[in-house]
N, C-alpha and C positions, 0 to 999 in steps of 0.2 A: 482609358485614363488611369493614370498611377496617384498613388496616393503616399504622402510621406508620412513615416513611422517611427518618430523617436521614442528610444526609450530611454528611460529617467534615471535608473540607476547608474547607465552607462554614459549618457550623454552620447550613443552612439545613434544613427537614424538609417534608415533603407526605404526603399519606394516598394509600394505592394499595388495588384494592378486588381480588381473585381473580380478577376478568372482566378486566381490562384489563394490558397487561404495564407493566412502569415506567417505560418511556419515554414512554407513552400518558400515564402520572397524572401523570409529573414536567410533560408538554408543556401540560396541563388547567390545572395550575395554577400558570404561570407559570415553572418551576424547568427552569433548562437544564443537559440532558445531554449529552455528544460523541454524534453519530450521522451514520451518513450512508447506507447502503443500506435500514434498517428492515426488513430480511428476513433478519439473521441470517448471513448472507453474508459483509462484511466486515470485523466488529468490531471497529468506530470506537466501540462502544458498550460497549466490555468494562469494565467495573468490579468491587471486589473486595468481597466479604461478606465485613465483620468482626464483625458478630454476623445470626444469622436465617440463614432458609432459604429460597430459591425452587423452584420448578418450570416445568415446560416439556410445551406440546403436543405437540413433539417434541425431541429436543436441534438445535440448531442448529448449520448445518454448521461455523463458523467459531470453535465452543468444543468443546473438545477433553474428552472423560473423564477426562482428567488435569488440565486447568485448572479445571475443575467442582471435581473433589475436590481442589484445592489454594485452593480458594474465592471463583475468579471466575465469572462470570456475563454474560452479555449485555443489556442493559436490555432493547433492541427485540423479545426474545423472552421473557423471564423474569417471571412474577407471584411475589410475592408471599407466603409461608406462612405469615409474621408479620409481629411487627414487624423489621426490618430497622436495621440501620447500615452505610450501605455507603461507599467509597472509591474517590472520580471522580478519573483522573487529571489533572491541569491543565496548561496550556501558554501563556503569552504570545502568543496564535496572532495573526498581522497582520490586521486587519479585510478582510473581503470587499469589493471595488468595483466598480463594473460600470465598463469599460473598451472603449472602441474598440480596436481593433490593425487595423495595416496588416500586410498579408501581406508578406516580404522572402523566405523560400524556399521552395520546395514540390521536391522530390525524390525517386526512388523508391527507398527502401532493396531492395527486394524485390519482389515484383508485387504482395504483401499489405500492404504495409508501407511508409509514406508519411512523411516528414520533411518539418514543419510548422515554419515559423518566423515570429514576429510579433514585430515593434516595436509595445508598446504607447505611445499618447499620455501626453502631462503628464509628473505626476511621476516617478521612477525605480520600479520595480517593486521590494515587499519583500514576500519569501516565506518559507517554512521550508524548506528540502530534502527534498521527498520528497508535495508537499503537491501541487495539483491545481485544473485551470479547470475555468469549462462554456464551454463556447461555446454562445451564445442563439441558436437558430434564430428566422428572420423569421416563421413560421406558429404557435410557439410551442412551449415544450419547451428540453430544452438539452442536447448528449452531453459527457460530462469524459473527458479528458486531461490526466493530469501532467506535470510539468514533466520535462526532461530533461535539464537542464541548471541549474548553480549560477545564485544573485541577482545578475546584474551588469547596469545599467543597467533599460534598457527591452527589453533581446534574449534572448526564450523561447523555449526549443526542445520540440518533444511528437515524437514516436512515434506514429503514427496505426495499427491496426490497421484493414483496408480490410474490412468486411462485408458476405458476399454479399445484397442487399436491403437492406443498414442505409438508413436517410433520409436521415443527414446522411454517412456514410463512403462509400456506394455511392451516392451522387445527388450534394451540395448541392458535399461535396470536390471531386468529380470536375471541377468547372467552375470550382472555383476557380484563381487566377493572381496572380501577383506583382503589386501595387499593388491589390487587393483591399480593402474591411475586415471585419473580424467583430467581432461585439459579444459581450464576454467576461465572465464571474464570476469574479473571483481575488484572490484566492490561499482555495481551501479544502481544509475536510481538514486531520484531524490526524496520518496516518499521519508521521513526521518521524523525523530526526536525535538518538538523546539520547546528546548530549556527556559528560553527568553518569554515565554508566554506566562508562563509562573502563574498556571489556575488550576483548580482542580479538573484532572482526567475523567472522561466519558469515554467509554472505548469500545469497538461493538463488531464482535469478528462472527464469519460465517467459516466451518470447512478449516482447510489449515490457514484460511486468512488470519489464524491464528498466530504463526511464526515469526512476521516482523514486529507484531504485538510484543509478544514473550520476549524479543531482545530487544526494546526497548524496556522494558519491567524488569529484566535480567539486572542493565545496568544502572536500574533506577533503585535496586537490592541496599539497604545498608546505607543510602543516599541522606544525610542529614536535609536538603532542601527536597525530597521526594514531595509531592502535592498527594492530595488526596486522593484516591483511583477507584474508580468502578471500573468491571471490565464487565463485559456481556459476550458469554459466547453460544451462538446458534448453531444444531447440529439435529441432526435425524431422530436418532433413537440412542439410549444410553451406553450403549455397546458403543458408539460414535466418538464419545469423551473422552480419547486417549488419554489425557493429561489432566484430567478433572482431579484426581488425588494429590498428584503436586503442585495442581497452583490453589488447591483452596489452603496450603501450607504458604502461599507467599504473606498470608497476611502477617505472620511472624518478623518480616524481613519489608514488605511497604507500609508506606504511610497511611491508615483509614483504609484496605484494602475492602474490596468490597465485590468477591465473585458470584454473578447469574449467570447458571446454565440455560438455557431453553429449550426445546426439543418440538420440533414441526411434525416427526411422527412417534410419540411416545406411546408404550404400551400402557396397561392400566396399577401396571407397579408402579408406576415412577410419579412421585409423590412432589417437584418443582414445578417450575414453571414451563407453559405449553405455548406453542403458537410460534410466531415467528418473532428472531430476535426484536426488532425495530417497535415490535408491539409491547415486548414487556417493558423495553424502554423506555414506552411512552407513558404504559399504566405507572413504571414507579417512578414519575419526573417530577412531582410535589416533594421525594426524597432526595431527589438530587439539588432542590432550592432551585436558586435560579441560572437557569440553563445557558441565559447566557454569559457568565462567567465561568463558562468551562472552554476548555479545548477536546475537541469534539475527534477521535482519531477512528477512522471507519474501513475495512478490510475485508475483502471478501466478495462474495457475486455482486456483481454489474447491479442485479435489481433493486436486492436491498440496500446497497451505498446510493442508490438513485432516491427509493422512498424515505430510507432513514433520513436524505440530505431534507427533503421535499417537508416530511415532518418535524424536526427537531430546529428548522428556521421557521415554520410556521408558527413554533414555541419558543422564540426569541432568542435562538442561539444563533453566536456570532459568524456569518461567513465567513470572517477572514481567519479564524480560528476553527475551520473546518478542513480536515485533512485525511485526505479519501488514496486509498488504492486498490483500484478493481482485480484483485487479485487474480480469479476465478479466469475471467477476460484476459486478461496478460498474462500468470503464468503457466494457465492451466491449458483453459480451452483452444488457446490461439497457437499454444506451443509446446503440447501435448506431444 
């Protein structure tokens, strides 16, 4: 039995059938949906039921018990129960280009942890903050990396996480050198900046789920309308912190800046906060007022954007102003 699926913004509609989930029938018949891992994982796919019901093989990690019962859904896992009306969010997103880049730095934040820089050719680069390449390997395939740094010119910075056995982080990286090129996808990915929300930032990165972070805060530098920003970033041990010196200087240049480090395995020097990000953020939420009048931007492993969602709606923050990308999942582990 098929089921009809209009959606709202578009006024456009497709039939989805119980066997196949909706980004499957939107894809069948021409109708495009945001997506980007198809596994549920990062929820680039999240749309909202405003009338109808779905199901799931299983829930998918990246939608929350709470955002289900407050009436979202994931396409890339979700059929179908009726007829549906659902509500895709939209974006002015810059069109994808495949681009040469010449390598200009390569550095090591870390032993794991690699600082990528490329001058792409032509014209000047336009992206969203917070948005994301592939870089096309010559054999075929392609691993992403976000950007990490704001839109200026042709000069992108990424965060490389170094994977033990990856193809392109443990191999193709390793012999790369200054005047290098690589052939790039960009700018993709809707993960982004929304300006229109206008509340104060909560922001909570694991790992280099750090880097689409930092270029949205890049271009938020200087911002007469900037909100007021807490950022929380979670990492291992202090050695970990690449960037912990220049961004506790952002507060000179954002609004109320307000950076916590966290550390899962800290030695007995280290005099901050311990345990895993998503818990400091909870012990210090009486500081953040009330929670739900923030926008809530989340980066990093699969698990904690899963708990953090799990907890920070159990403390009254708004779903719809929750914006998650399972970074770890998508550009690490899956495309390592």
């Amino acid at each position: 039995m098929k089921h009809r699926v209009f959606v709202l913004e578009t006024g456009c509609a497709f039939e989805a059938g119980r066997d196949e989930t909706l980004l499957e029938a939107a894809t069948r018949q021409g109708v495009q949906l945001p997506h980007e891992c198809t596994l549920g994982g990062c929820g680039a796919c999240r749309i909202r039921l405003a009338e109808g019901s779905v199901s799931y093989d299983e829930m998918p990690l990246a939608l929350s018990e709470e955002e289900a019962q407050a009436g979202f859904a994931l396409a890339c896992q979700a059929r179908a129960c009726g007829d549906l009306a659902i509500s895709v969010p939209t974006a002015a997103l810059p069109q994808a280009q495949r681009r040469s880049g010449v390598v200009r730095v390569l550095r090591q934040f870390t032993p794991d942890v690699l600082n990528l820089q490329l001058e792409l050719e032509s014209e000047p680069l336009e992206y969203l903050p917070g948005q994301y390449m592939n870089v096309l390997l010559p054999e075929g395939g392609h691993r992403s990396f976000s950007m990490a740094s704001r839109p200026q010119g042709n000069r992108v910075d990424f965060h490389v996480r170094q994977v033990p056995g990856g193809r392109f982080t443990d191999g193709a990286l390793r012999s790369l050198r200054a005047g290098d090129r690589l052939d790039v996808e960009i700018p993709l990915g809707g993960f982004r900046y929304h300006a229109q929300d206008y509340r104060p930032l909560l922001m909570v990165a694991t790992g280099t789920g750090l880097a689409p972070l930092k270029s949205m805060l890049e271009a938020l530098m200087d911002d007469a309308d900037c909100p007021p920003v807490s950022l929380y970033w979670g990492m291992r041990t202090e050695a970990d912190l690449y960037l912990a010196d220049e961004i506790r200087g952002w507060g000179e240049r954002l609004y109320e800046f307000n950076f916590v480090p966290v550390l899962s395995r800290a030695d007995a020097g280290w005099t901050g906060r311990r345990g895993h990000v998503q818990d400091a953020v909870e012990q210090d939420l009486p500081d953040l007022s009330d929670l739900s009048e923030h926008a809530v931007y989340l980066c990093g492993s699969p698990a904690m954007i899963a708990d953090a969602k799990r907890r920070f709606l159990a403390r009254g923050a708004s779903a719809a102003h929750i914006y998650a990308d399972g970074f770890s999942f998508q550009h690490e582990e899956a495309l390592a």
